[in-house]
N, C-alpha and C positions, 0 to 999 in steps of 0.2 A: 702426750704430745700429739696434735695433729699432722694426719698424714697428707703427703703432697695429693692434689688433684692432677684430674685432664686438663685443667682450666689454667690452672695454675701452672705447669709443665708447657702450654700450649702457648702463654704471653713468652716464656726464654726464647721460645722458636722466634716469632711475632719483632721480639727486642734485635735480636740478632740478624736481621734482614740487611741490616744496611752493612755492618760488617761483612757477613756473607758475599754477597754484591762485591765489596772492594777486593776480597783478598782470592774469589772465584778462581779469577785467572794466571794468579802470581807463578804457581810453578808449572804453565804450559806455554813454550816461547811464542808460538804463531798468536795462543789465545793473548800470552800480554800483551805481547805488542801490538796487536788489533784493536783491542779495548784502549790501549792507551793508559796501561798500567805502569808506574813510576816507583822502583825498589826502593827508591831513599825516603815519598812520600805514603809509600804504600795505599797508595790512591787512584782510583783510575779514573780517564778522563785528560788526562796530561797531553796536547797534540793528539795524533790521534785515538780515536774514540768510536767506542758501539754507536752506531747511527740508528735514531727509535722515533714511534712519530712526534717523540714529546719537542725533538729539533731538527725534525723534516718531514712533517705533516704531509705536503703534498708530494711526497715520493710514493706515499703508502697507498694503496687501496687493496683495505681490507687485509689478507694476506702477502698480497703482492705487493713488491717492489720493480717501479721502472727507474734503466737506468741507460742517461742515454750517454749515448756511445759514440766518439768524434775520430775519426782514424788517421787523419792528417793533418797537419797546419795550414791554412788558407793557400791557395795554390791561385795562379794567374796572373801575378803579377811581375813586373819586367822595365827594363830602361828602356826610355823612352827620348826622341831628338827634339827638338824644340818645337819644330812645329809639327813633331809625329801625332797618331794616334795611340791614346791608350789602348790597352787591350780588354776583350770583355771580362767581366768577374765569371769566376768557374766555383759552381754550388759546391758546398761541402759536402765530404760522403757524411751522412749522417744516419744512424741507427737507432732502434733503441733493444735492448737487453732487457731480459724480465727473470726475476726470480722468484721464488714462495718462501716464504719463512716455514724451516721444519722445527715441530716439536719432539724434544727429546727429555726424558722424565726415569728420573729415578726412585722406586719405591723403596719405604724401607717398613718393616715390621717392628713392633716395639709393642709389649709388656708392661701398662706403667701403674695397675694395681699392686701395686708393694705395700700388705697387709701390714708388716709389721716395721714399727717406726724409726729402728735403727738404719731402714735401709734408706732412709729418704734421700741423703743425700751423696749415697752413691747413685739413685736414680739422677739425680739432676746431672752428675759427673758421665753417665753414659747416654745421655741422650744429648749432649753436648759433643759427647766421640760418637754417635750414631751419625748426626747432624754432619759433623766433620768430614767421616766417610764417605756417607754422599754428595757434600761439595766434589771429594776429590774422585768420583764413581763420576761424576757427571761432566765436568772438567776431561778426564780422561776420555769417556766417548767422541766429547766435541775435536779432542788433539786428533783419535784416529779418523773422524771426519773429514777436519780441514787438512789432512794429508793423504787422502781416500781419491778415489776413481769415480765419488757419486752413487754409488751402491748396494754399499755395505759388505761387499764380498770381502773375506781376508783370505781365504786359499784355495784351488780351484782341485777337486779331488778326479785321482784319474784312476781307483779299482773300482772293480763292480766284486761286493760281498753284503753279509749279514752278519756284521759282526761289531766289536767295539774299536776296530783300528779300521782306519781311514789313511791310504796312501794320499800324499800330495804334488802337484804338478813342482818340478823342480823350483828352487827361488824362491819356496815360500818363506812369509816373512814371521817366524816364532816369536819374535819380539812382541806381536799380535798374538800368540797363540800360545800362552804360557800354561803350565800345569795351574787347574782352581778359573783357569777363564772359564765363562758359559756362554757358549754359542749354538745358531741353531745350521744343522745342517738340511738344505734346502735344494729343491731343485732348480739350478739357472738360470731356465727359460722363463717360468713362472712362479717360481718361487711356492711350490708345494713341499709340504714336507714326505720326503721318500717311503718312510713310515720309523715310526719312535726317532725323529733327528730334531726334535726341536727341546731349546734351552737345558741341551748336553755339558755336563761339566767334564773337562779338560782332564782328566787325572796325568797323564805322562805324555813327554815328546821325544820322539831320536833324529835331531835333526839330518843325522847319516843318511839316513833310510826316505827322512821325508812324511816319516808318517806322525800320527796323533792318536792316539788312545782314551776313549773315553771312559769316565764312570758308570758302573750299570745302574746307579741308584737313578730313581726319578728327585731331579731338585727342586719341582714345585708344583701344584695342579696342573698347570698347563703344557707340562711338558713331556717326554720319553720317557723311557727307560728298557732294558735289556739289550741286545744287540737293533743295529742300524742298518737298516736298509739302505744302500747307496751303490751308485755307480759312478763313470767318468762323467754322466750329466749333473751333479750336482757339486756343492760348493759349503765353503763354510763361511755364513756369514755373521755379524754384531746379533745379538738375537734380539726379535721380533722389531729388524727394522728393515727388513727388502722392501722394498718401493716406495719410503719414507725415508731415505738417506740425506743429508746435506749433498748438494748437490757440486758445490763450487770445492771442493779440495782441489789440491797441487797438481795430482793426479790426470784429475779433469780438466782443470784450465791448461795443462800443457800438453794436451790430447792435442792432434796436427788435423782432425777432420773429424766431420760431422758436426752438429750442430752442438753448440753450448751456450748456455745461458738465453735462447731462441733466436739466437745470431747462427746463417751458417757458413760454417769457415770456409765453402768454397765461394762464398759472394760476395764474404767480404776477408780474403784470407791474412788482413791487417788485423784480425783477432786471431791469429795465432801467440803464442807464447815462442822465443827463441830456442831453438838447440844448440846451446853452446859447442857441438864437436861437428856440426854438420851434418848430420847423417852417419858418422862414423859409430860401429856397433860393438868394436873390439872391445874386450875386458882389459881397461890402461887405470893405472891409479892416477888419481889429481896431482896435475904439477903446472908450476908459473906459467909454462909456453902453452897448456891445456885453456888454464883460465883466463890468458890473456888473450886468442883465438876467440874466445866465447864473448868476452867485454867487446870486442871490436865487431862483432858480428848482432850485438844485444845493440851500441850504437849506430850502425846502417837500421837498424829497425824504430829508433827512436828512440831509445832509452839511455840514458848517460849518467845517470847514479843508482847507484843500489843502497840501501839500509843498512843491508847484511845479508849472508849467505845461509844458506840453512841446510841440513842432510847429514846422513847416516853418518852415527859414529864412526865407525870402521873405516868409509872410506876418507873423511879426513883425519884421522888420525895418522893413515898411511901414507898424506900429504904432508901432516905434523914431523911424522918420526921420516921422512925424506930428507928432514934440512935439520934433525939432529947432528948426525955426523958433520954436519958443515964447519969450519974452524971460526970461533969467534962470530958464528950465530947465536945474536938473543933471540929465544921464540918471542915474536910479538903479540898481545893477547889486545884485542879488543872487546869492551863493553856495551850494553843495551843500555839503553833508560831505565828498561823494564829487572835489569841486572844478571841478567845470562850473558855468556862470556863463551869467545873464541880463538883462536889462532889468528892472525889478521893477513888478507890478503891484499899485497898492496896494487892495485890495477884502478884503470877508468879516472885516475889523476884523483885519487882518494881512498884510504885503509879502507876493507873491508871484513870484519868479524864472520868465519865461519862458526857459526853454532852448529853443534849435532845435538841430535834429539833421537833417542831411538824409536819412535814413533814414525819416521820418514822414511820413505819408500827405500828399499834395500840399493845397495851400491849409485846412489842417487845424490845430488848438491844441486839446491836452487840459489840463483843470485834472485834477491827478489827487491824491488822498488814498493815500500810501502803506499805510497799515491795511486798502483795497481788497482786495488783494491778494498772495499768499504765491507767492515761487518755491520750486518743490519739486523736489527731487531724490536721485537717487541715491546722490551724494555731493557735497560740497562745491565740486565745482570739477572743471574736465574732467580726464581722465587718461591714460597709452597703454596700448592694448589688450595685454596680456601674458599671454594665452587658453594661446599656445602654449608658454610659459614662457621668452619673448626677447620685448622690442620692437620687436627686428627680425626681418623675416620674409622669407622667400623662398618663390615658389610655383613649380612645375613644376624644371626646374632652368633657370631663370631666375639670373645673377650677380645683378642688383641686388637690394637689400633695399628693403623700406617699411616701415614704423612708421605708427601709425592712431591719432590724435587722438582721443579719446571724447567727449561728454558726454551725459546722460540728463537730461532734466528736461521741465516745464513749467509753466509760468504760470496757476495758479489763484487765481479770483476768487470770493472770500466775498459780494462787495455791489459789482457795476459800475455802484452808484448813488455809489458814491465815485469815479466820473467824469463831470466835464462836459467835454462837446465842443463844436466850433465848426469846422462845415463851409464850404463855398462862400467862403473868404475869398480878397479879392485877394491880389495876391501885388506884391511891390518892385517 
């Protein structure tokens, strides 16, 4: 029996591109429903859609996307008496917004000398779950991206030691920070490594305490091992991505100041995003007279539908199980295209589906207006790097091969007044 090749193993990859591409997104809500993924066709591209140059050529230069930006409906005009004067036209505020497509890439290692010929095709069965895993490895990055701050920080550490535990500043989010994550722990300012803190695996967390424990082993070349150097000036973040973060997450577009997206919010403070409670900072769990306060203050801003709502399991659950007790309450559940499903909130003269994700910012609910915002990229869907003219690659004379997951993209915002948020809420 002849055994499988690199050649041979490398067209499955090749074949499987365009599937990959469609089903990318399906179990990440922001990612479906931006792509314009459809559960019943399992397709994406349905409404909206990844925006690439192959169907907006002149958006793109080079890495860059311009996107421009109009803040109000045409102003100046007025009644007029028979034989009055009209009045003059008054310019639009007009901007424009720029962003960079970031690259995000997952490697994977694979073995596909399998001398002896029984094994063949269990090799084609795990390099088909190899494949797999890094859809769903890379898919996951991009979720805690586009619900990120733009930096890739996930927890902001406040001891100074040498050791494999790491206190964390209160409210960190573990949901990010599971046992088996690998993160590198960095310094802040500049993003140095404090000494052995980078691409650290996770081994335990107590969320009581707030702290994280790392493994002492080193999990790759490039990284740590033994105890970590750190103080309160460092942080843990995605590893090896500080200052190559997606830029536009939830996070950052409902940031109230400073510049975003090369817009600044004090010039033009119509690219703000809504606060649904006003400025109010108390810890309240979601209820009707909360989100319907926030719908009425999301329309004096200009927005008057929403998609769907999105955020922390926890905190709406604790919205859910407020109107259990109710007598002769049906929970009403609404649906996505994309097929996630929520509680429905009925406001703004239209049901709205809250989805939670636990990926979303702790004690947090966005109402969000898909028209907000375009995902833009390179290409339609991630793909593997084939620079060297193989998916599989070997370096030095290294036997094993790797194959490198790609995608390019980022999440640009025309009007992050097409989000209301809803901070400080309890949680279940």
């Amino acid at each position: 029996m002849a055994a499988d090749t690199l050649s041979s193993a490398a067209s499955i990859l090749y074949e499987m591109r365009a599937d990959l591409e469609a089903i990318y997104p399906r179990d990440i809500v922001l990612l479906a429903e931006w792509s314009g993924y459809n559960s019943i066709t399992g397709e994406t591209g349905d409404g909206k859609s990844r925006l690439t140059p192959l169907n907006n050529r002149d958006a793109f230069s080079g890495s860059q996307v311009r996107i421009p930006v109009d803040f109000a409906q045409l102003q100046g005009g007025g009644w007029v008496a028979e034989t009055g004067t009209i009045n003059q036209p008054i310019a639009d505020i007009i901007t424009q917004a720029t962003i960079t497509l970031k690259r995000v890439v997952v490697p994977a290692s694979i073995t596909l000398d399998l001398e002896e010929d029984s094994m063949s095709n269990s090799a084609v069965a795990y390099l088909g779950r190899k494949m797999d895993k890094a859809k769903d490895a890379l898919a996951m990055l991009v979720d805690e991206a586009m619900n990120g701050s733009g930096d890739a920080l996930l927890g902001t550490v406040t001891d100074s030691a040498t050791s494999l535990t790491v206190t964390l500043a209160a409210g960190a989010d573990f949901d990010k920070l599971l046992p088996g994550t690998v993160v590198d722990v960095r310094t802040r300012s500049n993003g140095n490594d404090p000494g052995q803190g980078l691409r650290r695996r996770i081994a335990s967390i107590a969320e009581s305490a707030n702290t994280v424990t790392f493994d002492t082993a080193q999990q790759a070349a490039d990284g740590g091992t033994g105890s970590i150097v750190h103080a309160a000036t460092e942080g843990l973040y995605v590893a090896g991505s500080y200052g190559n973060y997606l830029a536009g997450g939830l996070v950052a577009a409902t940031a109230q100041s400073g510049n975003f997206q090369g817009v600044n919010r004090t010039t033009y403070p119509a690219f703000r995003s809504t606060d649904g409670r006003s400025g109010v900072t108390t810890t309240t769990p979601i209820s009707d007279p909360m989100l319907d306060t926030g719908v009425i203050s999301s329309q004096r801003a200009g927005t008057f539908k929403f998609d769907f709502g999105y955020g922390d399991p926890a905190a709406i659950n604790a919205y859910k199980n407020s109107k259990l007790s109710l007598v002769n309450y049906n929970t009403p559940t609404g649906v996505l295209k994309s097929g996630f499903k929520g509680i429905e909130y009925n406001g703004a003269g239209q049901p709205i589906p809250l989805v939670p994700s636990r990926k979303a910012p702790v004690g947090s609910l966005y109402l969000l207006d898909k028209s907000a915002a375009t995902l833009y990229g390179r290409r339609k869907g991630p793909d593997f790097d084939d620079k060297t003219g193989s998916v599989f690659m070997r370096f030095a004379r290294s036997l094993p091969t790797e194959f490198w997951l790609v995608d390019r993209l980022e999440w640009g915002w025309h009007n992050p007044a097409g989000v209301t948020y809803f901070a400080n809420l309890a949680l279940s």
